[in-house]
MDTraj code that builds the backbone (N, CA, C; nanometers):
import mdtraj as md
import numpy as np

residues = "UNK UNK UNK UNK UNK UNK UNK UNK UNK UNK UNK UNK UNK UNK UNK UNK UNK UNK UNK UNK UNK UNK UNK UNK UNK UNK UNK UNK UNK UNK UNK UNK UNK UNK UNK UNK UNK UNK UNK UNK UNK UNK UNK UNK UNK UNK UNK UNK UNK UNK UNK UNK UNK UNK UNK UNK UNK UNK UNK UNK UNK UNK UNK UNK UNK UNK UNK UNK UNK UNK UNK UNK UNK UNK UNK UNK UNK UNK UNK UNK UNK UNK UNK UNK UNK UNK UNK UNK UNK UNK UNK UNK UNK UNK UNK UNK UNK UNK UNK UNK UNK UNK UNK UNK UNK UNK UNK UNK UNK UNK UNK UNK UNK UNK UNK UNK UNK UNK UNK UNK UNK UNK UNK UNK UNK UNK UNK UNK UNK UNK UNK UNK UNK UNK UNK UNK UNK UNK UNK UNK UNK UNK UNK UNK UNK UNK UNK UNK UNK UNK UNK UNK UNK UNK UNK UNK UNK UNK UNK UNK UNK UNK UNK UNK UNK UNK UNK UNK UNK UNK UNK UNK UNK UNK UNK UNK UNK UNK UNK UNK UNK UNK UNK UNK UNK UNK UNK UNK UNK UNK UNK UNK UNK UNK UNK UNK UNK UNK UNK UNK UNK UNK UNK".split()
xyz = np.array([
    [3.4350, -1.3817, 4.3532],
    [3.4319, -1.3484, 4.4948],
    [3.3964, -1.4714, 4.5788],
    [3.4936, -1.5644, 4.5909],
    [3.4377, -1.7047, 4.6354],
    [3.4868, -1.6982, 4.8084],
    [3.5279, -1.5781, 4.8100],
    [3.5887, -1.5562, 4.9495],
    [3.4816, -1.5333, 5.0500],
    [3.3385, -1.4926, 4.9849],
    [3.2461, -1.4538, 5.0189],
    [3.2037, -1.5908, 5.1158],
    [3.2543, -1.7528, 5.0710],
    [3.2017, -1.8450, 5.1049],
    [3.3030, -1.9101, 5.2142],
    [3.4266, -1.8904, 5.1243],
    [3.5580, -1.9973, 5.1739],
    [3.6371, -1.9126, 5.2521],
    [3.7397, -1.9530, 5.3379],
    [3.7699, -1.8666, 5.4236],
    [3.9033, -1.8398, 5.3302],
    [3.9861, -1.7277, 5.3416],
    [4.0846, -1.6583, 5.2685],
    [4.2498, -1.7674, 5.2996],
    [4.2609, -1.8060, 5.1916],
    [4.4203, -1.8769, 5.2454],
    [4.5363, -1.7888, 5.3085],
    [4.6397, -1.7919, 5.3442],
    [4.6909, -1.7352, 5.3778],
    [4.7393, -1.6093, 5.3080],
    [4.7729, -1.5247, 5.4080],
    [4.7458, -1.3303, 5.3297],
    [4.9213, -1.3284, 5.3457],
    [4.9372, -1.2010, 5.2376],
    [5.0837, -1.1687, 5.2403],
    [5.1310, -1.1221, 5.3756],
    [5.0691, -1.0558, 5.4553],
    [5.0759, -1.0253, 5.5411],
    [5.1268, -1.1685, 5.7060],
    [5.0582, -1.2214, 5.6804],
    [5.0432, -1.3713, 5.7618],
    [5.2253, -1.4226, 5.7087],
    [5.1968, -1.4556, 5.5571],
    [5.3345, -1.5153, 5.5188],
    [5.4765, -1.3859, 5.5252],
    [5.4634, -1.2906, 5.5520],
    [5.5780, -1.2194, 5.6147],
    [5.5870, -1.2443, 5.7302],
    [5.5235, -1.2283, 5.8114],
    [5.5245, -1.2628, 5.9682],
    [5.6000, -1.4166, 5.9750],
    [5.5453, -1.5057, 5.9400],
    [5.5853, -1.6264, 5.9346],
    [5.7784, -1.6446, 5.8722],
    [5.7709, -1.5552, 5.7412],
    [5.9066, -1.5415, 5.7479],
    [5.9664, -1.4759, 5.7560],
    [5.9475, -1.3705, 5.8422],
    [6.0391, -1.3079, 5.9893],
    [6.0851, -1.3929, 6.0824],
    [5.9880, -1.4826, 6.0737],
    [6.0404, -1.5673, 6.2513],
    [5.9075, -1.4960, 6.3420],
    [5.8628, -1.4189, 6.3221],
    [5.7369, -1.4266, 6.3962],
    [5.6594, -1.5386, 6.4602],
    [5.6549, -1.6474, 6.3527],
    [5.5194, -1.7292, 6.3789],
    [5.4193, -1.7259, 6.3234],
    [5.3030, -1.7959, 6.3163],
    [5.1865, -1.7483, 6.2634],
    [5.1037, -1.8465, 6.2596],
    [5.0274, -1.7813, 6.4300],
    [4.9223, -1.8369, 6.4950],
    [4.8054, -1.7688, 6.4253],
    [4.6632, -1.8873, 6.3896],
    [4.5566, -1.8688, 6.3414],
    [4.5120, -1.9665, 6.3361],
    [4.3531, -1.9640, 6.3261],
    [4.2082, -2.0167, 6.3422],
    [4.1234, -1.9745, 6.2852],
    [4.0953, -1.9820, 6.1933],
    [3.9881, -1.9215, 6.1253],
    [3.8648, -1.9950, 6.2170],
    [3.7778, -1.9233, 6.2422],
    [3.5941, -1.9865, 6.2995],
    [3.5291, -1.8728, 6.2226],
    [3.3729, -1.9631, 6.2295],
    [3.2983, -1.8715, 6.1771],
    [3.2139, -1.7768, 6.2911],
    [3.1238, -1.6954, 6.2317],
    [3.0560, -1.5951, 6.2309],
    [3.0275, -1.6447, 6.4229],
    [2.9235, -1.7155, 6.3927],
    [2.8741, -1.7725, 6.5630],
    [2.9447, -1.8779, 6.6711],
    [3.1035, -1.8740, 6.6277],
    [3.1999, -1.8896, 6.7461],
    [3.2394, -1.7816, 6.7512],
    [3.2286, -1.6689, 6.7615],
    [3.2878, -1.5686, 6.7893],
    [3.1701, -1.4669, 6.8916],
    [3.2554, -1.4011, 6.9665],
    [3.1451, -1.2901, 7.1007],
    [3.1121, -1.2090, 6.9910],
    [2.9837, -1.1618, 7.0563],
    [2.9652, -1.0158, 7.0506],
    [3.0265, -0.9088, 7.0632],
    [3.1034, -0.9536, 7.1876],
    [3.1778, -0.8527, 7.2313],
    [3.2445, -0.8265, 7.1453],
    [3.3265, -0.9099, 7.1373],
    [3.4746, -0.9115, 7.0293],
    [3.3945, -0.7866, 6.8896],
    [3.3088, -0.8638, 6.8033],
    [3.2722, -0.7721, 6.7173],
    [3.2370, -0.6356, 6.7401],
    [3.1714, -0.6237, 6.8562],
    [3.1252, -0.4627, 6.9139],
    [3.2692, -0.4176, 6.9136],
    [3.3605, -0.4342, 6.9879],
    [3.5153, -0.4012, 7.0394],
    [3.5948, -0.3278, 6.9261],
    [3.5588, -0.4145, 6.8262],
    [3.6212, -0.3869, 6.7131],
    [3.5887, -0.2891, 6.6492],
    [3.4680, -0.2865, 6.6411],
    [3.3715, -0.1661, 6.5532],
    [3.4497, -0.0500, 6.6091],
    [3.3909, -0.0573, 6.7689],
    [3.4309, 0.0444, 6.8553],
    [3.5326, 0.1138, 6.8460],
    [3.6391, 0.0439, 6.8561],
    [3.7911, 0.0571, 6.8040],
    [3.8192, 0.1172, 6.7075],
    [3.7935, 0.0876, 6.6360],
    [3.8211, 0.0680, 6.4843],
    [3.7828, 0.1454, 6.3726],
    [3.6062, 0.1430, 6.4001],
    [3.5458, 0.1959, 6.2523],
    [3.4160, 0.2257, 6.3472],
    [3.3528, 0.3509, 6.4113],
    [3.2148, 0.2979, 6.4459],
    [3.1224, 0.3360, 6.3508],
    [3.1531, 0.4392, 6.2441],
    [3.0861, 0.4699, 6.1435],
    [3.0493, 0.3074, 6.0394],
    [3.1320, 0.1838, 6.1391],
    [3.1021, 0.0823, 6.0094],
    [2.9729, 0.0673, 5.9384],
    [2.8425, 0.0460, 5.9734],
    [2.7672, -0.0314, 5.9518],
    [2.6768, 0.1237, 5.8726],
    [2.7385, 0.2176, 5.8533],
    [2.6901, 0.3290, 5.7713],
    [2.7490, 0.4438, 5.6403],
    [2.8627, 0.3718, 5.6329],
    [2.9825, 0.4128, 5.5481],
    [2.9194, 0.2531, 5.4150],
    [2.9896, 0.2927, 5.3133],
    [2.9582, 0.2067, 5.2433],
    [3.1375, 0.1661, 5.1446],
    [3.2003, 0.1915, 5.2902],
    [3.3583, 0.1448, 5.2608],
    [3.4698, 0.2323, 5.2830],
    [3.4235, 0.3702, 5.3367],
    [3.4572, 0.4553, 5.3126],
    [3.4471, 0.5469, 5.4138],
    [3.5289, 0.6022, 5.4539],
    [3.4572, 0.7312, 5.5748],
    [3.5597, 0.8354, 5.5552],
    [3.4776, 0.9187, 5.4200],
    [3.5301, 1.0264, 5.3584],
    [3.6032, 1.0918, 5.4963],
    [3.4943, 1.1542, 5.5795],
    [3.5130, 1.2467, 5.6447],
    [3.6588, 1.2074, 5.7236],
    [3.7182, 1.0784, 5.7773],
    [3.8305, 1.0439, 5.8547],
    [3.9600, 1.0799, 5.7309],
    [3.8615, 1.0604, 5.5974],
    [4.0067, 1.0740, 5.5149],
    [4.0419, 1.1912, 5.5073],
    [3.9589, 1.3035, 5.4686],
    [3.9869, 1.4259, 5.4690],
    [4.0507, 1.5126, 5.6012],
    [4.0349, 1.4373, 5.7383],
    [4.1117, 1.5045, 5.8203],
    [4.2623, 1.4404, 5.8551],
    [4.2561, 1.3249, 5.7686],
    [4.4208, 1.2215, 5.7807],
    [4.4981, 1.2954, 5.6746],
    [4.4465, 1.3538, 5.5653],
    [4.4617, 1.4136, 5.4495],
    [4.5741, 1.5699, 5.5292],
    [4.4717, 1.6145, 5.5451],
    [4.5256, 1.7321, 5.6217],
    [4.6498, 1.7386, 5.6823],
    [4.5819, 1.6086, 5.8235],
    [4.7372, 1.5977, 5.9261],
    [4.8592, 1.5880, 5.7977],
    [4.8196, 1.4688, 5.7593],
    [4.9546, 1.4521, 5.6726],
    [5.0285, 1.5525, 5.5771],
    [4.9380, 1.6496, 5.6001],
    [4.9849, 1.7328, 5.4564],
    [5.0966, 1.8502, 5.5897],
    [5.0223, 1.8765, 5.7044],
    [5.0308, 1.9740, 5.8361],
    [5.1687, 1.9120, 5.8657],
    [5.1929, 1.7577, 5.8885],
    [5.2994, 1.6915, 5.9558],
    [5.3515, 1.5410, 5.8441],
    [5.4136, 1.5767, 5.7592],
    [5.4553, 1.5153, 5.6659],
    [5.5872, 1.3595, 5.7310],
    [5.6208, 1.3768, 5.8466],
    [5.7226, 1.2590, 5.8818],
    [5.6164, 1.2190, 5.9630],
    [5.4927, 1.2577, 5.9839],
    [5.4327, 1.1603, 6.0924],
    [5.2614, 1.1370, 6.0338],
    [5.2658, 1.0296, 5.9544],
    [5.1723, 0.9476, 5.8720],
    [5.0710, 0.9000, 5.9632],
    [4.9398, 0.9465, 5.9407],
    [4.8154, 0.9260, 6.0243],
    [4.7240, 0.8504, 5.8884],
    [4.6789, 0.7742, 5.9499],
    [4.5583, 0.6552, 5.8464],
    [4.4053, 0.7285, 5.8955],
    [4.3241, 0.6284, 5.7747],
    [4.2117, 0.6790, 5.8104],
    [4.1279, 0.5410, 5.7540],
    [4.1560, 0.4211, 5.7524],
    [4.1312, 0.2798, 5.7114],
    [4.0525, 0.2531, 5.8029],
    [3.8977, 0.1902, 5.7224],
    [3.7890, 0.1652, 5.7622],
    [3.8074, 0.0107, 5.8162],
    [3.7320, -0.0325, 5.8197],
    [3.7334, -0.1957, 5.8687],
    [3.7131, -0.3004, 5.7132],
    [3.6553, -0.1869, 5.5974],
    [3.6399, -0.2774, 5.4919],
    [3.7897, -0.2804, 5.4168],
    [3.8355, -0.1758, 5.4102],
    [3.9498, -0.0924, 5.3648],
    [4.0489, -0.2217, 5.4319],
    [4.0637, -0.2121, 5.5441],
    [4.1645, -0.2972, 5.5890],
    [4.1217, -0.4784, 5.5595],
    [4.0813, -0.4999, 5.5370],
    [3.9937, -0.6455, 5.5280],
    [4.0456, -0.6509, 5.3409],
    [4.0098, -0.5482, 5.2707],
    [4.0713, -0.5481, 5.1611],
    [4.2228, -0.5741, 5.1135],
    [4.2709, -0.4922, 5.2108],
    [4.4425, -0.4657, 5.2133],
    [4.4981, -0.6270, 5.2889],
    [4.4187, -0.6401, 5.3809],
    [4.5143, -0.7799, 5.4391],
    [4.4844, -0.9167, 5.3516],
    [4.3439, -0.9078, 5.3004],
    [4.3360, -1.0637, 5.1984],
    [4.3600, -1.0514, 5.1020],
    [4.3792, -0.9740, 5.0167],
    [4.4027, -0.9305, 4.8822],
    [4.5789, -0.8482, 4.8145],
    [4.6111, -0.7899, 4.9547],
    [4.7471, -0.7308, 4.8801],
    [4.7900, -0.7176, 5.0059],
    [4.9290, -0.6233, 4.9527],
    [5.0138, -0.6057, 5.0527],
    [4.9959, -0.5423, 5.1336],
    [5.1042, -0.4921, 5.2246],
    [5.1280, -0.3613, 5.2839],
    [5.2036, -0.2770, 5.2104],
    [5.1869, -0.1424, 5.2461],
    [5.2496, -0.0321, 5.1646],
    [5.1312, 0.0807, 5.1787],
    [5.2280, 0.1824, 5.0707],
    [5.1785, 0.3114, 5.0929],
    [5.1373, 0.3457, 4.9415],
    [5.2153, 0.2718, 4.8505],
    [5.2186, 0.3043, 4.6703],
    [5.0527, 0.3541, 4.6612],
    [5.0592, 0.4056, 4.5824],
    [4.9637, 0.4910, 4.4986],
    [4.8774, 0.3446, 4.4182],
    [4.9487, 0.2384, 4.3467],
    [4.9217, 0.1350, 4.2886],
    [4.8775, 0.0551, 4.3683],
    [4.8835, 0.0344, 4.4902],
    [4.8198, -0.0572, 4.5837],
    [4.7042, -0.0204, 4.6078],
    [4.7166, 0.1390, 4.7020],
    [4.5864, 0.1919, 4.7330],
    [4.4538, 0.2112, 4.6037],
    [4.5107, 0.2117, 4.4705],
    [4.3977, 0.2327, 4.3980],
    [4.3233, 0.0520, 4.3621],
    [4.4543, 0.0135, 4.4117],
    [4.3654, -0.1283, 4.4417],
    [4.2911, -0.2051, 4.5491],
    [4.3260, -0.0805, 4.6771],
    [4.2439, -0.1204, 4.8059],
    [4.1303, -0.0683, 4.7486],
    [4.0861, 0.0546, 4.6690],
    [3.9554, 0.1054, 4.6415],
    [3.8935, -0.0111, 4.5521],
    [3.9378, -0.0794, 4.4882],
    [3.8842, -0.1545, 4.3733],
    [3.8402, -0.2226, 4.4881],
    [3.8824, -0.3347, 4.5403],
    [3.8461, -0.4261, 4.6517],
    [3.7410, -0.4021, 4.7513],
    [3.7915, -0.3094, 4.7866],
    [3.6992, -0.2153, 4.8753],
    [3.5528, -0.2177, 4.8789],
    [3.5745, -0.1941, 4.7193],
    [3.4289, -0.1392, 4.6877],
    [3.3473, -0.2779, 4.6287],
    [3.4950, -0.3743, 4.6504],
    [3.4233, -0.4998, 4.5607],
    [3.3029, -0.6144, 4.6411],
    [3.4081, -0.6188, 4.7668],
    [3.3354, -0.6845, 4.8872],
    [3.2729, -0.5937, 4.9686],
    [3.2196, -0.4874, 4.9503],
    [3.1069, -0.3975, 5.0373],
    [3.0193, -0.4576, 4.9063],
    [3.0003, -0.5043, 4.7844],
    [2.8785, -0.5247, 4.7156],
    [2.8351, -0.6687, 4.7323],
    [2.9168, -0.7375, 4.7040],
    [2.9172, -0.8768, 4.7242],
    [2.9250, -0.9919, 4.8550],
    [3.0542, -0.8819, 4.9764],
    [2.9981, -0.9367, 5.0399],
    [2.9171, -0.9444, 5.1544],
    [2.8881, -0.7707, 5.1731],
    [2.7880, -0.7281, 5.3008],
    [2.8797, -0.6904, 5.4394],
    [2.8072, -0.6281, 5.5312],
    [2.8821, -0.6171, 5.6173],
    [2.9379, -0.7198, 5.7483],
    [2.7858, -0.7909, 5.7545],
    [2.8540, -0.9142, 5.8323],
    [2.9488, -0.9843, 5.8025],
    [2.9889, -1.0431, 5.6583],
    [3.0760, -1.1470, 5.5845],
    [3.2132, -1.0381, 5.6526],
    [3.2096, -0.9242, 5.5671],
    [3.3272, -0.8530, 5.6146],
    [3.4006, -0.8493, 5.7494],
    [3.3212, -0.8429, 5.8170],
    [3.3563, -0.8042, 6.0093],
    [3.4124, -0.9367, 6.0185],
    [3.3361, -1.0538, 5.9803],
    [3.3908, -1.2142, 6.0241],
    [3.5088, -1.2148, 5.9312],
    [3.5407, -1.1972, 5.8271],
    [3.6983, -1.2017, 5.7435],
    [3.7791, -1.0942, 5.8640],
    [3.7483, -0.9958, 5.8702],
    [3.8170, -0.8923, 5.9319],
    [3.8906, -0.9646, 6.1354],
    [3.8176, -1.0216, 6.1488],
    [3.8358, -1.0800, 6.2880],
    [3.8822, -1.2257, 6.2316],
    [3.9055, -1.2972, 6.1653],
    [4.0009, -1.3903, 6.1859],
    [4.1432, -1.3987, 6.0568],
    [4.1466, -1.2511, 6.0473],
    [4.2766, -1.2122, 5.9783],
    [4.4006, -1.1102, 6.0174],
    [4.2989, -1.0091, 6.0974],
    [4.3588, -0.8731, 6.1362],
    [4.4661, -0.9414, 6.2282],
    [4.5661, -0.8539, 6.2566],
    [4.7361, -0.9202, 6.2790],
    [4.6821, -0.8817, 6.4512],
    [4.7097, -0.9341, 6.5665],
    [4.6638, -0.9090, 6.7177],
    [4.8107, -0.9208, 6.8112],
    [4.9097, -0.9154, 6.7763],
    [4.9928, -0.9388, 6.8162],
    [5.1325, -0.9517, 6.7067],
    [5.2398, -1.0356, 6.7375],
    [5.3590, -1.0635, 6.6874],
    [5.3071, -1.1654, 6.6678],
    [5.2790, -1.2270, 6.4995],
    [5.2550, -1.3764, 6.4858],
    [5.0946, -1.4657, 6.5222],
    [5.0736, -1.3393, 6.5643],
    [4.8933, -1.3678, 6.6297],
    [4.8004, -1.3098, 6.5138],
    [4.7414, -1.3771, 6.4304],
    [4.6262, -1.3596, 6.3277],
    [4.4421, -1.4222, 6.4407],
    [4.3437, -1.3232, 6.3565],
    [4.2270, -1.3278, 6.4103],
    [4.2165, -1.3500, 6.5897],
    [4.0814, -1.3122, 6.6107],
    [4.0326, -1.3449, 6.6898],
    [4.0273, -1.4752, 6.7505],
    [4.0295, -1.5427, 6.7363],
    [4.0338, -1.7264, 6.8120],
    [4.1818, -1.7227, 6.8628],
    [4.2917, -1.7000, 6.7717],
    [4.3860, -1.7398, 6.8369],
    [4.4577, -1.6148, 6.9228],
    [4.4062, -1.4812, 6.9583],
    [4.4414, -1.3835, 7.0084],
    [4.3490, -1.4448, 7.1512],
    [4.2328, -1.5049, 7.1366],
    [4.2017, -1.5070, 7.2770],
    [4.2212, -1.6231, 7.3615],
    [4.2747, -1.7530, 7.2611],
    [4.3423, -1.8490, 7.3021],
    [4.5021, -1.8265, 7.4005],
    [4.5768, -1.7263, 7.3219],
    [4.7019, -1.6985, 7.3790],
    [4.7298, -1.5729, 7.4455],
    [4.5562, -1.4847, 7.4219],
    [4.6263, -1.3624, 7.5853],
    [4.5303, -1.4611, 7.6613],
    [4.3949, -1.5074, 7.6917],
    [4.3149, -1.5341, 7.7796],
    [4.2600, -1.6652, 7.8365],
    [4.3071, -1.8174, 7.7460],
    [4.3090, -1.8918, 7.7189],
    [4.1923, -1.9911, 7.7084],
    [4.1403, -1.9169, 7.6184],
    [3.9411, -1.9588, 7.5988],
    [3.9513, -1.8949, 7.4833],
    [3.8297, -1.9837, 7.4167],
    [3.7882, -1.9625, 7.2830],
    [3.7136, -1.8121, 7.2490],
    [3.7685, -1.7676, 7.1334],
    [3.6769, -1.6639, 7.1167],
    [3.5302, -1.5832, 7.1816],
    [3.4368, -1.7057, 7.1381],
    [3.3479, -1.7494, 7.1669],
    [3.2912, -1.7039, 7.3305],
    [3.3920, -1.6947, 7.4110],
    [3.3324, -1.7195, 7.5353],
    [3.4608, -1.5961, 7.6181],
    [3.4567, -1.4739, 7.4997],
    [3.5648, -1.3711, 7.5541],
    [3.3936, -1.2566, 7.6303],
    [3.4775, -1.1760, 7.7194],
    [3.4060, -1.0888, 7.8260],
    [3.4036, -0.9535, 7.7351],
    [3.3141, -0.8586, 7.8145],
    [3.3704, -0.7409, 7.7477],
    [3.5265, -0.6980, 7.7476],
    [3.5178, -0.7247, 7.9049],
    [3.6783, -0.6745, 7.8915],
    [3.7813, -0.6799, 7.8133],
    [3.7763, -0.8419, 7.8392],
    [3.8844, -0.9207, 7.7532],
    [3.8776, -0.8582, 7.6016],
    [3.7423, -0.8471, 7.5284],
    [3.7430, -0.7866, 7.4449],
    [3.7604, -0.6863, 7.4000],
    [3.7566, -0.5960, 7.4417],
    [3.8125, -0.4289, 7.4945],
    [3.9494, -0.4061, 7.4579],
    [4.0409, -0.5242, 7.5397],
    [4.2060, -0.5142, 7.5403],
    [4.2519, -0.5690, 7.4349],
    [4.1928, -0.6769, 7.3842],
    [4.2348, -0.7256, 7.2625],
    [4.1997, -0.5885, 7.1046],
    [4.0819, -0.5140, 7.1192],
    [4.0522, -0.4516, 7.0522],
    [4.1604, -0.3203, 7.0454],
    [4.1708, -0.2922, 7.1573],
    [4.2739, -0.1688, 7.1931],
    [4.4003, -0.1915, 7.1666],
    [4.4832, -0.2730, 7.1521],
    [4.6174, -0.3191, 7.0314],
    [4.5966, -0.3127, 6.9051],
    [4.4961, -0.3181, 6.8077],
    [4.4697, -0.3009, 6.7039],
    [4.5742, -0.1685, 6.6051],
    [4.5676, -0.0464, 6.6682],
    [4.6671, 0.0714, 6.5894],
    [4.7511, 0.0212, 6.5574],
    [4.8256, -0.1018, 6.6270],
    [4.9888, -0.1204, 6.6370],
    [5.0012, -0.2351, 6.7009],
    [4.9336, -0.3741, 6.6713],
    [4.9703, -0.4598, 6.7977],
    [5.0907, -0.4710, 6.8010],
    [5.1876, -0.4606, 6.7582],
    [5.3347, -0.5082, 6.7679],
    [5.4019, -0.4196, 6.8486],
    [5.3295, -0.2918, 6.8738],
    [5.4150, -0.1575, 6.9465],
    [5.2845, -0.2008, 7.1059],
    [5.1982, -0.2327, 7.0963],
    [5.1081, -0.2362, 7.1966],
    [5.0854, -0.3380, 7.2371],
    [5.1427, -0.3758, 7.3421],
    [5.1419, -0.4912, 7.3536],
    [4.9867, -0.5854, 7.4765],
    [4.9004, -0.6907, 7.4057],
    [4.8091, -0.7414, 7.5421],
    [4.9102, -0.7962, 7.6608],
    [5.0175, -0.8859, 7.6344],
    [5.0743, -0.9565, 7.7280],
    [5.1942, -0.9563, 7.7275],
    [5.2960, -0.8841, 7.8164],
    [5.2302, -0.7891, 7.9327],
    [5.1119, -0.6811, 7.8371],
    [5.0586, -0.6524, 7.9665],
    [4.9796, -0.5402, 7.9127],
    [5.0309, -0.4164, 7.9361],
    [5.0290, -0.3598, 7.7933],
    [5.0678, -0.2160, 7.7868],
    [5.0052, -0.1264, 7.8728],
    [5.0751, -0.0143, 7.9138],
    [4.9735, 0.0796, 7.9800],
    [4.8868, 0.1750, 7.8631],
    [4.9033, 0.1509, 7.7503],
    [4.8172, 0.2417, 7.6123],
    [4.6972, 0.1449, 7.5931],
    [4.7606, 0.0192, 7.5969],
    [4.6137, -0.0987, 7.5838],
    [4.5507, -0.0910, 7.7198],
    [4.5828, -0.0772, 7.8320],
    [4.5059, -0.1132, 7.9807],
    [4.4123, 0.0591, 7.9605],
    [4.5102, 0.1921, 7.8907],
    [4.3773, 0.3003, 7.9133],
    [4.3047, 0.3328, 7.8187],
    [4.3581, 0.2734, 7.7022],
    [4.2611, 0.2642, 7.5589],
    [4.1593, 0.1769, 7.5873],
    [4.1511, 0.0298, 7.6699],
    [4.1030, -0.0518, 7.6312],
    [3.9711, 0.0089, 7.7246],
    [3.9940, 0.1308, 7.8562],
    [3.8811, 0.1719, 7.9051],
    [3.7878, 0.2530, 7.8145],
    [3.8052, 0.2841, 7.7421],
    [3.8046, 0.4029, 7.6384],
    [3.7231, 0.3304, 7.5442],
    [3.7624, 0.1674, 7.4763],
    [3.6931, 0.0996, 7.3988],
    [3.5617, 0.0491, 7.4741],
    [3.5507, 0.0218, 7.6010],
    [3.4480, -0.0648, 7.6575],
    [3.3492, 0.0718, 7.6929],
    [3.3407, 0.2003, 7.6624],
    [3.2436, 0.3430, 7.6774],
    [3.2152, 0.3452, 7.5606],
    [3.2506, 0.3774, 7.4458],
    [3.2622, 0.3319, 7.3230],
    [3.1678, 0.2133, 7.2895],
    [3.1792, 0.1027, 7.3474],
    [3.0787, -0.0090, 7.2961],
    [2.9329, 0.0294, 7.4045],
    [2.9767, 0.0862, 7.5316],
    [2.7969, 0.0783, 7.5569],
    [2.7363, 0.2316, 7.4834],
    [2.8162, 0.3205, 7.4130],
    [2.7776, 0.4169, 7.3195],
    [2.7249, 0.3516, 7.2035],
    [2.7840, 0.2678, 7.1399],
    [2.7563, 0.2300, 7.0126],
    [2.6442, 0.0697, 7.0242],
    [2.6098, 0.0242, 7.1128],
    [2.5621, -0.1258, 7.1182],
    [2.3775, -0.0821, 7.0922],
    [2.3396, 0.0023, 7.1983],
    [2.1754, 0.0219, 7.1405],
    [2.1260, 0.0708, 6.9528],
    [2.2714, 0.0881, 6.9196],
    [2.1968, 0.1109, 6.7578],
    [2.1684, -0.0081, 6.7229],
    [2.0405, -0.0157, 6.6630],
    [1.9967, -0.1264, 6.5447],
    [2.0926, -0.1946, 6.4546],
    [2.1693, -0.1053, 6.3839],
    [2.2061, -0.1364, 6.2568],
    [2.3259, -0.2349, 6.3190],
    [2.4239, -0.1569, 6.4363],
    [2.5097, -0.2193, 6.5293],
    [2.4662, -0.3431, 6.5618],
    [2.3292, -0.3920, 6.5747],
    [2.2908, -0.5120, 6.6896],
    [2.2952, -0.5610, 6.5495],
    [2.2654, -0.5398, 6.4027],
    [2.2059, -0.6247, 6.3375],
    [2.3918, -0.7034, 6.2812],
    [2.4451, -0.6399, 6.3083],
    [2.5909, -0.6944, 6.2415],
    [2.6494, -0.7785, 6.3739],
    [2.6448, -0.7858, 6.4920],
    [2.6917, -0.7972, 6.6062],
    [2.6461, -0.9462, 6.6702],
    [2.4940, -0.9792, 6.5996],
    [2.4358, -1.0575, 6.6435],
    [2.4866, -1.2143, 6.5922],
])
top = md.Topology()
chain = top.add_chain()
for i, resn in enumerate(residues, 1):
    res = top.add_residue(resn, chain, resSeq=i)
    for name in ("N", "CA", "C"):
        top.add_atom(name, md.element.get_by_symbol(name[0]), res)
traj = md.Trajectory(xyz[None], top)
């Protein structure tokens, strides 16, 4: 688990994009060039059960379980923030049965080894933010044109709120799903910011 130290080379994910013709803008920074915000945003977004799930948030699976079983052409996820951090440095995309029993292996590998902070910082300078746009640094370089580091709530909010789909949701132009999601994410973070466990990953 040396990933725990070094930052992840490029993910299958990154090298499809790249040969699509996408592009494939990225920056890896560490932990303290990056906002608060940005990390709150994400949680918010994303996973807020993060910092109390231990990789896992049975309960989202069992109601994605359902939909899917209720509405079979229309595929609902239930991917945590570790879950996905697994799937983008380690394997592909897909749906196989053989992958996913290897997102659990992973899953469960870096919630032991590498904690939740390590995770959130892999997770923000990998997660796809656009067409060709990897992590946080270079999503706030090319919607806002400032470093991570020195993003607002807002800014962080909108970038967080493309996450389902950045490629269908677009920051720039801004979608009208990202401009009323992204209100939705910034209630969401002053809900979730006075927990402890929240400040202790955030900080």
């Amino acid at each position: 688990m040396i990933l725990r130290w070094v930052d992840p080379p490029i993910t299958m994910t990154q090298l499809v994009s790249w040969v699509n013709g996408n592009g494939l803008k990225r920056d890896y920074v560490s932990s303290n060039e990056i906002s608060p915000n940005a990390r709150l945003a994400v949680i918010a977004s994303e996973d807020q059960l993060f910092t109390d799930h231990e990789g896992f948030d049975w309960q989202s699976i069992k109601k994605a379980m359902a939909y899917n079983k209720r509405k079979p052409n229309r595929i609902r996820g239930a991917s945590t923030i570790s879950q996905q951090v697994a799937k983008n440095v380690f394997l592909w995309q897909g749906r196989s049965w053989i992958r996913k029993g290897l997102e659990v292996y992973f899953t469960f590998m870096i919630e032991v080894f590498w904690g939740k902070k390590r995770i959130l910082e892999v997770y923000l300078n990998t997660i796809e933010m656009g067409d060709g746009i990897f992590g946080i640094e270079a999503a706030a370089r090319t919607y806002f044109n400032k470093p991570a580091k020195n993003l607002s709530r807002q800014e962080a909010a909108i970038i967080a709120a493309c996450l389902p789909n950045p490629k269908r949701y677009k920051v720039k132009p801004l979608s009208s799903y990202v401009a009323v999601r992204s209100q939705w994410v910034l209630q969401q973070m002053s809900f979730l910011e006075p927990d402890p466990d929240i400040q202790r990953v955030i900080k």
